[in-house]
PDB file of N, CA, C and O in Angstrom:
ATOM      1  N   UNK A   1       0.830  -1.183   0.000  1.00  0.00           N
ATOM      2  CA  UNK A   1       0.000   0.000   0.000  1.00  0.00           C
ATOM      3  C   UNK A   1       0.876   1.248   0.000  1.00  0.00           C
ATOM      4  O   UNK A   1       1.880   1.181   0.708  1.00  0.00           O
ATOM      5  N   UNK A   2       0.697   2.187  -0.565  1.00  0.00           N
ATOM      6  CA  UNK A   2       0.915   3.127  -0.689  1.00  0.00           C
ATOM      7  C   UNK A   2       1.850   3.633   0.802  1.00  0.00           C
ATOM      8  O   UNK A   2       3.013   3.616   1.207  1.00  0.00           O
ATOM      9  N   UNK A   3       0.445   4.083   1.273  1.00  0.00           N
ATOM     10  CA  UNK A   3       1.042   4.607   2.801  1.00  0.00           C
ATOM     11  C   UNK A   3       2.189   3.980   3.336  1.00  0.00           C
ATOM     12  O   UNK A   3       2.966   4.682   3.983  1.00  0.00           O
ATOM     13  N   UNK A   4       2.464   2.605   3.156  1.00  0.00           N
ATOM     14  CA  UNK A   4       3.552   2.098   3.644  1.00  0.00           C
ATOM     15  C   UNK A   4       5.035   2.562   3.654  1.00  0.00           C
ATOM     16  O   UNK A   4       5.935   2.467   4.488  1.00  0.00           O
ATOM     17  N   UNK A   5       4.918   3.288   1.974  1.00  0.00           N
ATOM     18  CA  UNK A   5       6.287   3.906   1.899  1.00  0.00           C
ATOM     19  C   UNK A   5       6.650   4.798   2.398  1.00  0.00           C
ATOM     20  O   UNK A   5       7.713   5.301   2.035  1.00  0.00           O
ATOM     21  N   UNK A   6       5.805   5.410   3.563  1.00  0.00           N
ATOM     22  CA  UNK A   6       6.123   6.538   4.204  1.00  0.00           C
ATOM     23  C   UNK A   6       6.630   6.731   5.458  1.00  0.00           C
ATOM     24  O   UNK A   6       5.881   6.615   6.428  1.00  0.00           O
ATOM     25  N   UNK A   7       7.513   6.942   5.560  1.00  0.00           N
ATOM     26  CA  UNK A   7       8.490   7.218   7.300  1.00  0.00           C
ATOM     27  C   UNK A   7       8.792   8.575   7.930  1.00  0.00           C
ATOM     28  O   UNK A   7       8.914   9.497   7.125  1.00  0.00           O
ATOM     29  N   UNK A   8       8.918   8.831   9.077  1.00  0.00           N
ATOM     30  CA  UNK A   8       9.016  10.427   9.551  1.00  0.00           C
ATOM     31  C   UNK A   8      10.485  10.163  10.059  1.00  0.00           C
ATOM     32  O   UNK A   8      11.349  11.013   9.840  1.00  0.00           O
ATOM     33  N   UNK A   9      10.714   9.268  10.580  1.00  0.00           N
ATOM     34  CA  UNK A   9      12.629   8.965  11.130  1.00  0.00           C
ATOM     35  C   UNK A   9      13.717   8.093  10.139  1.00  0.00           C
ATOM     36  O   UNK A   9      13.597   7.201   9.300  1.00  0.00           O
ATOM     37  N   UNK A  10      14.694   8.765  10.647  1.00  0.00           N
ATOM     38  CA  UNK A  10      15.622   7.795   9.400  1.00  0.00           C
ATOM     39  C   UNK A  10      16.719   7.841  10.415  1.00  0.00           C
ATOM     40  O   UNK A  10      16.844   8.778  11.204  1.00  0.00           O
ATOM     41  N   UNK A  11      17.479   6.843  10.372  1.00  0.00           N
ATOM     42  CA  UNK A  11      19.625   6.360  11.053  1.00  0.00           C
ATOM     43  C   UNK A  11      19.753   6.430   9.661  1.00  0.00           C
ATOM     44  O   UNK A  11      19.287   5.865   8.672  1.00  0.00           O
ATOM     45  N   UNK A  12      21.108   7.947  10.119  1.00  0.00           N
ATOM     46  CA  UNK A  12      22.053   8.007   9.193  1.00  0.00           C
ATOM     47  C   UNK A  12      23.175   7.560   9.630  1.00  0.00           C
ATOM     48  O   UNK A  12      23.102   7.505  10.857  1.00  0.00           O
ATOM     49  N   UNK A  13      24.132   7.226   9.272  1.00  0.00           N
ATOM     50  CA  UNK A  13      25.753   6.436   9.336  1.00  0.00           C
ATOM     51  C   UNK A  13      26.317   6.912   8.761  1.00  0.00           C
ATOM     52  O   UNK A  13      25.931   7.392   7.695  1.00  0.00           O
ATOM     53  N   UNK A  14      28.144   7.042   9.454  1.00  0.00           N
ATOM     54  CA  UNK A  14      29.422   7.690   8.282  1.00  0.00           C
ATOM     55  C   UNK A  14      28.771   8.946   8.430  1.00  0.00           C
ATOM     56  O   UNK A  14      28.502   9.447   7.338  1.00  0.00           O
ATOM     57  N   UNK A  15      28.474   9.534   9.286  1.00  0.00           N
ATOM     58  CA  UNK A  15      27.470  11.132   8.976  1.00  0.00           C
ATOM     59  C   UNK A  15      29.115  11.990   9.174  1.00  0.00           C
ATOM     60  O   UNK A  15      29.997  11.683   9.976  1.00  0.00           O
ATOM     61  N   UNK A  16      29.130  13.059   8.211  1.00  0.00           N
ATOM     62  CA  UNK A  16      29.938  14.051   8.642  1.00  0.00           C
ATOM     63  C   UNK A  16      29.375  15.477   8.872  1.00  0.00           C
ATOM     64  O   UNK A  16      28.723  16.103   8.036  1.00  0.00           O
ATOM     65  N   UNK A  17      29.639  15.821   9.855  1.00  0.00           N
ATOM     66  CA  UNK A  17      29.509  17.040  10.313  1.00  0.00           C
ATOM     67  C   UNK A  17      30.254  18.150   9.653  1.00  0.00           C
ATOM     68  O   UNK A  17      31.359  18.228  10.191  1.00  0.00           O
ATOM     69  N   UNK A  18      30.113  19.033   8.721  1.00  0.00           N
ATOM     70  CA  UNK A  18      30.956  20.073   8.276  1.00  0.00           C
ATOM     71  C   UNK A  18      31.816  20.970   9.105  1.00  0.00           C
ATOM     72  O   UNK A  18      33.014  21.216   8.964  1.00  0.00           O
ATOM     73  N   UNK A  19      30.795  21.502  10.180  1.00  0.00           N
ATOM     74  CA  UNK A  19      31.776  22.096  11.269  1.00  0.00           C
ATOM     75  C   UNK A  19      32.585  21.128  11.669  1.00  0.00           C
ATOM     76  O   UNK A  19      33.655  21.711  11.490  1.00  0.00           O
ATOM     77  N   UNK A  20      32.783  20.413  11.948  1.00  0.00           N
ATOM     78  CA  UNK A  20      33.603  18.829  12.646  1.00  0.00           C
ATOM     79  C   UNK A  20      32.755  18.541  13.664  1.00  0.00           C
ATOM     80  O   UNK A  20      31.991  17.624  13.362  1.00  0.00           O
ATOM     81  N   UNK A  21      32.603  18.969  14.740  1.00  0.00           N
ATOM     82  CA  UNK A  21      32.325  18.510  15.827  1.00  0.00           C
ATOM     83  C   UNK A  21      30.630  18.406  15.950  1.00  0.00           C
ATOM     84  O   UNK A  21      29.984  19.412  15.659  1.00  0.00           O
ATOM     85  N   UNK A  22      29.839  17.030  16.438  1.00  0.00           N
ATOM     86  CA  UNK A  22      28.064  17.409  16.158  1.00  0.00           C
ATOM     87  C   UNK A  22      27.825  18.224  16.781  1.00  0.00           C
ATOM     88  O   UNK A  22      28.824  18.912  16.987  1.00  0.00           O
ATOM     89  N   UNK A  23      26.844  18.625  17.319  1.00  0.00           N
ATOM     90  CA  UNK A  23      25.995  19.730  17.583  1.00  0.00           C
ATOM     91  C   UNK A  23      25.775  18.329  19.320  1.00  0.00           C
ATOM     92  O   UNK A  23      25.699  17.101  19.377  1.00  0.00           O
ATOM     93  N   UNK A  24      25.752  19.570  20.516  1.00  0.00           N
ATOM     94  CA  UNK A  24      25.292  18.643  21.754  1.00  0.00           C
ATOM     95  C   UNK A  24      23.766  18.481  21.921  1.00  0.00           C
ATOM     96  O   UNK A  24      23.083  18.209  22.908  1.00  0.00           O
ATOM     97  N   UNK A  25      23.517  18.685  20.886  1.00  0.00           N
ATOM     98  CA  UNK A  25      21.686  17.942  21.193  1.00  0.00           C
ATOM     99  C   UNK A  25      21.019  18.297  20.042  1.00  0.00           C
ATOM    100  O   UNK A  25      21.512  18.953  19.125  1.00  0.00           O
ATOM    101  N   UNK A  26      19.513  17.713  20.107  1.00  0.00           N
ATOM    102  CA  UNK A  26      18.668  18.225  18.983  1.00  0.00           C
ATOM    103  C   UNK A  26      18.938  19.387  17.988  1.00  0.00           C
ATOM    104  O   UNK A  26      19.191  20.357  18.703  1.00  0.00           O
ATOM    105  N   UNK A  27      19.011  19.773  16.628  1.00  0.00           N
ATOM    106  CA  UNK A  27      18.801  20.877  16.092  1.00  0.00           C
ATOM    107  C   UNK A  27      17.719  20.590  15.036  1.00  0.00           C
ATOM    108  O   UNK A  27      17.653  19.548  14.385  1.00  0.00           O
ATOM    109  N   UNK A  28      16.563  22.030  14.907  1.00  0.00           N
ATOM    110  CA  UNK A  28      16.623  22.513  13.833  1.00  0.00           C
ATOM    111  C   UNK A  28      16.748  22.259  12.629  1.00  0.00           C
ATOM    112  O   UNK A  28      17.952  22.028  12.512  1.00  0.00           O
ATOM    113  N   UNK A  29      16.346  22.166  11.787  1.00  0.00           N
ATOM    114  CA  UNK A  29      17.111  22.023  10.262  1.00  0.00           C
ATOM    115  C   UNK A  29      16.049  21.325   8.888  1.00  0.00           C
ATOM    116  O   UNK A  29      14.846  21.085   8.786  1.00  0.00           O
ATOM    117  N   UNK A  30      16.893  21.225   8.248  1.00  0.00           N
ATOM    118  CA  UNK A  30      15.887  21.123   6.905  1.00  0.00           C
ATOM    119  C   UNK A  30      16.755  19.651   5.900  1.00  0.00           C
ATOM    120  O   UNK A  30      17.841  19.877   5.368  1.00  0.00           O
ATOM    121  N   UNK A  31      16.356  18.807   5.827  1.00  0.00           N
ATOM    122  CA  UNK A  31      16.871  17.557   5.157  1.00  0.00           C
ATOM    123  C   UNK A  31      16.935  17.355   3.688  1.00  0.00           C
ATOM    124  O   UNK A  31      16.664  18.422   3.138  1.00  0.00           O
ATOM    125  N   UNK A  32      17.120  16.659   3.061  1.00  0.00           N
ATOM    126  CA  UNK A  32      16.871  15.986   1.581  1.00  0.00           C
ATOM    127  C   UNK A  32      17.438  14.495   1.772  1.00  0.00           C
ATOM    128  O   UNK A  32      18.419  14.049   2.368  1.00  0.00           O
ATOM    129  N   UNK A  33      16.476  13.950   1.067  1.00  0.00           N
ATOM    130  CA  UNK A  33      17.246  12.504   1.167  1.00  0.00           C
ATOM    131  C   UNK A  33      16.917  11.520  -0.534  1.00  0.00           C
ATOM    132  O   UNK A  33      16.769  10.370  -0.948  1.00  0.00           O
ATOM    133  N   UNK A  34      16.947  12.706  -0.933  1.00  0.00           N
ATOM    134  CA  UNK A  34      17.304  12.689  -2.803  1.00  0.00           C
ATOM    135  C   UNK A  34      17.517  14.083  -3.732  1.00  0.00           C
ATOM    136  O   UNK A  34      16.928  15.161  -3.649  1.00  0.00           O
ATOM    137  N   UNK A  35      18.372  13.734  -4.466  1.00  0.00           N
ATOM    138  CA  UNK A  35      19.406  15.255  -4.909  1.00  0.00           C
ATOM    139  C   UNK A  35      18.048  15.886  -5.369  1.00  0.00           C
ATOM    140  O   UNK A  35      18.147  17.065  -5.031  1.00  0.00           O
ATOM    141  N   UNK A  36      16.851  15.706  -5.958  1.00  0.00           N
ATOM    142  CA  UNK A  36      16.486  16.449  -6.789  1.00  0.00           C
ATOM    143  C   UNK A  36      14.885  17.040  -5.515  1.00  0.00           C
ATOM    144  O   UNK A  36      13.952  17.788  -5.808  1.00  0.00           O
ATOM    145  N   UNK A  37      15.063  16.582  -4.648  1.00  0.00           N
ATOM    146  CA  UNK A  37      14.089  17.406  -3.769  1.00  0.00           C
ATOM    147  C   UNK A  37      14.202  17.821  -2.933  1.00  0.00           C
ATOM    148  O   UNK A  37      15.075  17.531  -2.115  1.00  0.00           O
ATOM    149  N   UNK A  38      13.271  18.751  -2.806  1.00  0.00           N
ATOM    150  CA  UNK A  38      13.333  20.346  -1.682  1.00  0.00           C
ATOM    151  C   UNK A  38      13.738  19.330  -0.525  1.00  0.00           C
ATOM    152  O   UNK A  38      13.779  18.145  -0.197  1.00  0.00           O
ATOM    153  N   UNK A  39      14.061  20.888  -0.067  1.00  0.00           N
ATOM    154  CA  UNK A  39      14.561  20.166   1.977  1.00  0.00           C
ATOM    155  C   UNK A  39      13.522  20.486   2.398  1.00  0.00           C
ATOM    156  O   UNK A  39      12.806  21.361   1.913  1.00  0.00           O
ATOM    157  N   UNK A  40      13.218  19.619   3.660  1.00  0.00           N
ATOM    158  CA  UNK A  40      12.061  19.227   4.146  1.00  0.00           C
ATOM    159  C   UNK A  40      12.445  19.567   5.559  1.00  0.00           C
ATOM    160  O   UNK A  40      13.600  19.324   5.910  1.00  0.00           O
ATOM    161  N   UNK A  41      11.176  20.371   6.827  1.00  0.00           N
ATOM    162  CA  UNK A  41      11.901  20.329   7.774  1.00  0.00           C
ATOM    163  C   UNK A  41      12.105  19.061   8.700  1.00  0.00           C
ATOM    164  O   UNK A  41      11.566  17.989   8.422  1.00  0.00           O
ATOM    165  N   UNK A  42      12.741  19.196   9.582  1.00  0.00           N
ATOM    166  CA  UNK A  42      13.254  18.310  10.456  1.00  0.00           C
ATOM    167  C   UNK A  42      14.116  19.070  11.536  1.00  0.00           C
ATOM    168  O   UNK A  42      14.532  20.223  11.648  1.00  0.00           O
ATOM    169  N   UNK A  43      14.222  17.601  12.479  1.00  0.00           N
ATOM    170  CA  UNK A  43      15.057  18.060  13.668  1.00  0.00           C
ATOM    171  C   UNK A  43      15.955  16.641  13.740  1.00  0.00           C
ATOM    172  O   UNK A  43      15.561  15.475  13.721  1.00  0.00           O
ATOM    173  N   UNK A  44      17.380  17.217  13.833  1.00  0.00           N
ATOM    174  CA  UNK A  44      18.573  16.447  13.935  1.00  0.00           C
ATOM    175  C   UNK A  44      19.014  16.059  14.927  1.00  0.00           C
ATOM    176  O   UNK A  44      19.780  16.891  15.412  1.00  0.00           O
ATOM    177  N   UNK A  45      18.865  14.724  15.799  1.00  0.00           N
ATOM    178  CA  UNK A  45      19.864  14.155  16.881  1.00  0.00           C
ATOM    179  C   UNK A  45      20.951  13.949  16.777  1.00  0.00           C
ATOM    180  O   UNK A  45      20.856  13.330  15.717  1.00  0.00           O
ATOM    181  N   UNK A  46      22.210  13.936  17.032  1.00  0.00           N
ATOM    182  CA  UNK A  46      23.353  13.118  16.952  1.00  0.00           C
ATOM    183  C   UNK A  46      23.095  11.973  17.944  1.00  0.00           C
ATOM    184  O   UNK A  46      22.136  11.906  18.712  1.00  0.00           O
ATOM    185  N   UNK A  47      23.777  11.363  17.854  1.00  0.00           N
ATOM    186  CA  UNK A  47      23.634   9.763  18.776  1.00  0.00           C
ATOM    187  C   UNK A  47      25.018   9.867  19.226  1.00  0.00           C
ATOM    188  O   UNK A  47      25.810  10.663  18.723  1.00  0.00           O
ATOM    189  N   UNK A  48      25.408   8.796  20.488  1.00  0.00           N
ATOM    190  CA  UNK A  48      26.643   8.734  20.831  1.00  0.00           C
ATOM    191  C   UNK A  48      27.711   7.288  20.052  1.00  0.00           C
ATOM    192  O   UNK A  48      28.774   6.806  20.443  1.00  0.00           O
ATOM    193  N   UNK A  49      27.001   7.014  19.064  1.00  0.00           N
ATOM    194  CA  UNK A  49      27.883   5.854  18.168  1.00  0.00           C
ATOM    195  C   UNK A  49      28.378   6.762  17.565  1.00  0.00           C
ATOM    196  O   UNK A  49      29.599   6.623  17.492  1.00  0.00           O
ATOM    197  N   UNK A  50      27.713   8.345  16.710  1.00  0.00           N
ATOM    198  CA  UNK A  50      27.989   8.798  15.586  1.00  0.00           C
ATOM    199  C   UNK A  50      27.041   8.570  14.286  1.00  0.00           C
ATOM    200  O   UNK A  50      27.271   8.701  13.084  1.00  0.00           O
ATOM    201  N   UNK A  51      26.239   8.299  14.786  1.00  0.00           N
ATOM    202  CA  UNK A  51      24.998   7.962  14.018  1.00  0.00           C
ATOM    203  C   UNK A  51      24.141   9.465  14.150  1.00  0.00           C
ATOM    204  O   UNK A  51      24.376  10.234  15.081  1.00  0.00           O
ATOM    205  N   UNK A  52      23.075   9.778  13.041  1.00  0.00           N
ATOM    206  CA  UNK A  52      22.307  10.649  13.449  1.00  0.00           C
ATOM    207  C   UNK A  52      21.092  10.375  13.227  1.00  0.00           C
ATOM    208  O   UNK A  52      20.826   9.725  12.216  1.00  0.00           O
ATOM    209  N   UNK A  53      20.051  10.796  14.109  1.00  0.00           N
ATOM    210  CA  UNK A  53      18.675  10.446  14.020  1.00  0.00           C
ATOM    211  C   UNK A  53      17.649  11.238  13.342  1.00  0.00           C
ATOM    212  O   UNK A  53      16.746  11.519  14.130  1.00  0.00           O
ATOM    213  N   UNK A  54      17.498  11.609  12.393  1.00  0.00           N
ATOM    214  CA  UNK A  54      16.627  12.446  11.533  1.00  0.00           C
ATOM    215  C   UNK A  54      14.889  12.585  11.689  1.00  0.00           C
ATOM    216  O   UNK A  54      14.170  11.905  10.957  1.00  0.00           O
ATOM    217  N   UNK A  55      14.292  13.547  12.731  1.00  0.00           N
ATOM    218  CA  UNK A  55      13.166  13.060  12.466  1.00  0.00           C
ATOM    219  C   UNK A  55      12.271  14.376  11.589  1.00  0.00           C
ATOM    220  O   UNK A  55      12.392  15.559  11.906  1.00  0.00           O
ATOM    221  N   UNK A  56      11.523  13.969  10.637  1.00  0.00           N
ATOM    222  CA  UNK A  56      10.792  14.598   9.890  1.00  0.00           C
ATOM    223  C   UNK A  56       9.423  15.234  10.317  1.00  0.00           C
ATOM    224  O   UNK A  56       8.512  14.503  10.704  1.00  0.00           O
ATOM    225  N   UNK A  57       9.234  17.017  10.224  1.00  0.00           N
ATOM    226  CA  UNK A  57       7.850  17.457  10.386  1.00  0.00           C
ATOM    227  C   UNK A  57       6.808  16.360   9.804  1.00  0.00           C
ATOM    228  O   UNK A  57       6.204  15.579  10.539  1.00  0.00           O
ATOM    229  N   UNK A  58       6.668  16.394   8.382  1.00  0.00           N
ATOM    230  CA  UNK A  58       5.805  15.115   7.776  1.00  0.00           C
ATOM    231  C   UNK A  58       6.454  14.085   7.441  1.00  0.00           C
ATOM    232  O   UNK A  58       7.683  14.145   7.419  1.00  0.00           O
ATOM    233  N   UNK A  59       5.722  12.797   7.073  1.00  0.00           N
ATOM    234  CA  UNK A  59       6.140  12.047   6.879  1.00  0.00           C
ATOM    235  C   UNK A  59       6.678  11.830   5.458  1.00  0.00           C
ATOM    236  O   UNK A  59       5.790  12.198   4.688  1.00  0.00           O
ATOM    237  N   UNK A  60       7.970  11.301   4.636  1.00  0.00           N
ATOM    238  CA  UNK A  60       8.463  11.305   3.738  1.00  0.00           C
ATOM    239  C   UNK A  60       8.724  10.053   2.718  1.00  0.00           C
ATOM    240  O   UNK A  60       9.471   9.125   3.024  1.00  0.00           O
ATOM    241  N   UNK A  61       8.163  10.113   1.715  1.00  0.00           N
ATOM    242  CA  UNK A  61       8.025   8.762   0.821  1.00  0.00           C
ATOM    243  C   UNK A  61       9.593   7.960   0.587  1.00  0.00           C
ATOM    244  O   UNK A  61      10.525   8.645   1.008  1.00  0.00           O
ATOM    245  N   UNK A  62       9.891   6.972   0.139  1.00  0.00           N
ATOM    246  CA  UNK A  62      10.398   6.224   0.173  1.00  0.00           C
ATOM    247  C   UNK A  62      11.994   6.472   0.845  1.00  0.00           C
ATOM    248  O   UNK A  62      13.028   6.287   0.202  1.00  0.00           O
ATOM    249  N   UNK A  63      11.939   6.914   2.228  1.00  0.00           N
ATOM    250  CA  UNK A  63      13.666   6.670   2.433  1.00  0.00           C
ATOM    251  C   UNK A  63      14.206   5.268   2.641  1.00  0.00           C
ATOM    252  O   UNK A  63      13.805   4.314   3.308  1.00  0.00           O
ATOM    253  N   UNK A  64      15.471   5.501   1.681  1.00  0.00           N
ATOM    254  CA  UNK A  64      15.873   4.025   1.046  1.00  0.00           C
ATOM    255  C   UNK A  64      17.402   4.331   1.943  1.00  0.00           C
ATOM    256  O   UNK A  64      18.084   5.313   2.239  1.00  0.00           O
ATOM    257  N   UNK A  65      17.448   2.564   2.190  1.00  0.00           N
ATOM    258  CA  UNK A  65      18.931   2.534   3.049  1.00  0.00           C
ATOM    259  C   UNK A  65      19.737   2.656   1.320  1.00  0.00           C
ATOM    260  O   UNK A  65      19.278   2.307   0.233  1.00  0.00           O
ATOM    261  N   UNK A  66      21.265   3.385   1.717  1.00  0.00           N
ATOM    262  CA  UNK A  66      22.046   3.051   0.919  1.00  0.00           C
ATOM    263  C   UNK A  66      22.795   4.722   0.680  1.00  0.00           C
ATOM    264  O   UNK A  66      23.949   5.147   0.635  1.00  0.00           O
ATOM    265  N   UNK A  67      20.759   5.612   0.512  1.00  0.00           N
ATOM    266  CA  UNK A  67      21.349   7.050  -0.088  1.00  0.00           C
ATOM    267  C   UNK A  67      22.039   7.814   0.521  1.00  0.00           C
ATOM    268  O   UNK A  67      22.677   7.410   1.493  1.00  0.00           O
ATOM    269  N   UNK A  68      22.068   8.469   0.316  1.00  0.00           N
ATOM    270  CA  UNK A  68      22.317  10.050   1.828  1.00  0.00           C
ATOM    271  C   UNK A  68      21.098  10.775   1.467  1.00  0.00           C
ATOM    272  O   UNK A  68      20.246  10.992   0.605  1.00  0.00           O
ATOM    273  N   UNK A  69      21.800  11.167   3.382  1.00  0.00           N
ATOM    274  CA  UNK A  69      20.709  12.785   4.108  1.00  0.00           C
ATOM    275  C   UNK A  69      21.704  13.174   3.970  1.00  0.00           C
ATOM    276  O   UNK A  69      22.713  12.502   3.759  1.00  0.00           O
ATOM    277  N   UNK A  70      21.617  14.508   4.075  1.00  0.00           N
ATOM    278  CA  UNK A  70      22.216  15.772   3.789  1.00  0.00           C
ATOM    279  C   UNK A  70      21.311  16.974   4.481  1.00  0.00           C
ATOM    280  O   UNK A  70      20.176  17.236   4.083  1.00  0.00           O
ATOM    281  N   UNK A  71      21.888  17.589   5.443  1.00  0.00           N
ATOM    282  CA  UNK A  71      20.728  18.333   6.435  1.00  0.00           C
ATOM    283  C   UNK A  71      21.350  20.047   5.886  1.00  0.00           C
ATOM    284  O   UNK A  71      22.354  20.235   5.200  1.00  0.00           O
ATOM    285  N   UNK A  72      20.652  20.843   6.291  1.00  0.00           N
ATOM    286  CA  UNK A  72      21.039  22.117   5.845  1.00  0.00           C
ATOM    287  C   UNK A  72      20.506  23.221   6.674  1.00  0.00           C
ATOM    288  O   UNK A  72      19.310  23.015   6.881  1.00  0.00           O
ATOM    289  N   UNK A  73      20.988  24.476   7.313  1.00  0.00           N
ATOM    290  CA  UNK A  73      20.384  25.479   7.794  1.00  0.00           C
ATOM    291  C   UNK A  73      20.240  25.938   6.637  1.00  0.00           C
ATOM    292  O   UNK A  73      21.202  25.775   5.887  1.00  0.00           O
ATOM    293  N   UNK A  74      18.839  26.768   6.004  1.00  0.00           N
ATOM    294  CA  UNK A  74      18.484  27.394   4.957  1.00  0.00           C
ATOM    295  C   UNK A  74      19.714  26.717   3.798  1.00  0.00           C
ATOM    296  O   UNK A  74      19.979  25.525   3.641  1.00  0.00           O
ATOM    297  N   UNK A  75      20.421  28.088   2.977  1.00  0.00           N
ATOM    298  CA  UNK A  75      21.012  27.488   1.928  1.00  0.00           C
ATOM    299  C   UNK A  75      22.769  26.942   2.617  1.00  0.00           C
ATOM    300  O   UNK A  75      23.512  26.421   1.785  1.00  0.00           O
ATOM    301  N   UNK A  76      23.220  27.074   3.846  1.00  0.00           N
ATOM    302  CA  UNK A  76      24.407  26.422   4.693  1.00  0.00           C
ATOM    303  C   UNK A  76      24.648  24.286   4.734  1.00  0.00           C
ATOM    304  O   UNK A  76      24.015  23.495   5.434  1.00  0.00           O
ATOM    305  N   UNK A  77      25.127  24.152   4.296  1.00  0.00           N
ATOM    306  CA  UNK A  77      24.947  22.422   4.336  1.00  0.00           C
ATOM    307  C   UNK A  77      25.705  21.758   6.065  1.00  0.00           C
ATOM    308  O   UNK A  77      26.830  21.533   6.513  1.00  0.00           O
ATOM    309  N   UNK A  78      24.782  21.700   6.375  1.00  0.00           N
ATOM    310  CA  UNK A  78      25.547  20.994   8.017  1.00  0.00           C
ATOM    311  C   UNK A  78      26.383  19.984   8.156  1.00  0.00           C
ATOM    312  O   UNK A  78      27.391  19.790   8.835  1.00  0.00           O
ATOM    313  N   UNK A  79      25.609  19.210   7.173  1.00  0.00           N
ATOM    314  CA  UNK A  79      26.742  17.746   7.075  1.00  0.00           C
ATOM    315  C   UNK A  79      25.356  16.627   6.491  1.00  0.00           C
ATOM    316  O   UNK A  79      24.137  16.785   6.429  1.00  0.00           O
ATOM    317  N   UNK A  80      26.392  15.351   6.094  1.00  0.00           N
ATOM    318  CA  UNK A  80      25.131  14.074   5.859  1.00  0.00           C
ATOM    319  C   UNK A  80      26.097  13.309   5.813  1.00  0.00           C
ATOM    320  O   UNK A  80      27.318  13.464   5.846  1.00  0.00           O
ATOM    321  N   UNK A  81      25.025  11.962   5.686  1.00  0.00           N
ATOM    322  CA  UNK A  81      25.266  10.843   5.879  1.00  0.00           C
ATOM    323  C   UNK A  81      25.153   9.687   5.396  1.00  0.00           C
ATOM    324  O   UNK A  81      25.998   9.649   4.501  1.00  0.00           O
ATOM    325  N   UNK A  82      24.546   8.565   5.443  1.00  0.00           N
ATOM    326  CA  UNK A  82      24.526   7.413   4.663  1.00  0.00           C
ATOM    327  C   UNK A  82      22.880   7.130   5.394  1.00  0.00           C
ATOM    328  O   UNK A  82      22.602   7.138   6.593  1.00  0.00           O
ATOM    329  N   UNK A  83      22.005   6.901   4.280  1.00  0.00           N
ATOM    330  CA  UNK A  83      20.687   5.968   5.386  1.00  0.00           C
ATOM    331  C   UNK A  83      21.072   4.683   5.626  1.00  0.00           C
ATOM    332  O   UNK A  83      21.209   4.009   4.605  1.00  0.00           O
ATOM    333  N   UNK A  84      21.299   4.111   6.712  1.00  0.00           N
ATOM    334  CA  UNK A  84      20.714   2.951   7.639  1.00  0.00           C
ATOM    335  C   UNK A  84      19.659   2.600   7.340  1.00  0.00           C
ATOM    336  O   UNK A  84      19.547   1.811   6.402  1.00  0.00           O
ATOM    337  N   UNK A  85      18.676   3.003   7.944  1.00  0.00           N
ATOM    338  CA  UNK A  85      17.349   2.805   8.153  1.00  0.00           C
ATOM    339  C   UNK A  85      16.678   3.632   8.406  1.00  0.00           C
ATOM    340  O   UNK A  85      17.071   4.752   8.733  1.00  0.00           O
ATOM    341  N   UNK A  86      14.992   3.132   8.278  1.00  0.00           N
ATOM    342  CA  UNK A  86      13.910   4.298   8.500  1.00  0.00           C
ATOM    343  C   UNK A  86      12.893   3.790   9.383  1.00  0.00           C
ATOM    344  O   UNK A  86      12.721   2.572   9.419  1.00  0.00           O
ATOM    345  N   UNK A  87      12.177   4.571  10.118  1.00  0.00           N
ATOM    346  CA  UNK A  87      11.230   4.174  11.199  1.00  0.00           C
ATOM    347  C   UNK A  87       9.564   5.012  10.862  1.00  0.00           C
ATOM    348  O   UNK A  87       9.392   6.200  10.592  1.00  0.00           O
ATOM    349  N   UNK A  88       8.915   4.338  10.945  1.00  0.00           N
ATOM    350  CA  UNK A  88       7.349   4.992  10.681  1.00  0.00           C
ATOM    351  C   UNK A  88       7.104   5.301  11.917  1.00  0.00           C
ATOM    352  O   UNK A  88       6.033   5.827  12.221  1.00  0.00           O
TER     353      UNK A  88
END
């Protein structure tokens, strides 16, 4: 079904942080998790593996393990990562 392909959380992996160092808690921010569409908002966890936890205002059609997130303040790129996985 349709609806199925839709998830609001994603584990990113290999995430790099542009500034270097993550951020000490939740931020803010705006995602993509395919080159050719808008950023979407969201709020960014870091995790203590180095993993980051992406969770989405709405929910977002097919995030596929394999691609990258790529998070962004407005047009600034924060850093991304690799998808893991996604959570409904």
């Amino acid at each position: 079904k349709e609806q199925e392909l839709y998830a609001a959380t994603l584990k990113a992996v290999d995430f790099n942080w542009i500034a270097g160092a993550p951020p000490q808690g939740p931020i803010p921010c705006e995602a993509k998790i395919r080159y050719s569409q808008n950023p979407q908002p969201a709020t960014a966890m870091p995790n203590e593996d180095g993993s980051v936890t992406v969770t989405f205002q709405a929910p977002q059609r097919a995030i596929t393990p394999g691609q990258a997130a790529v998070l962004y303040d407005n047009d600034t790129v924060l850093g991304g990562g690799t998808i893991k996985e996604a959570f409904r």
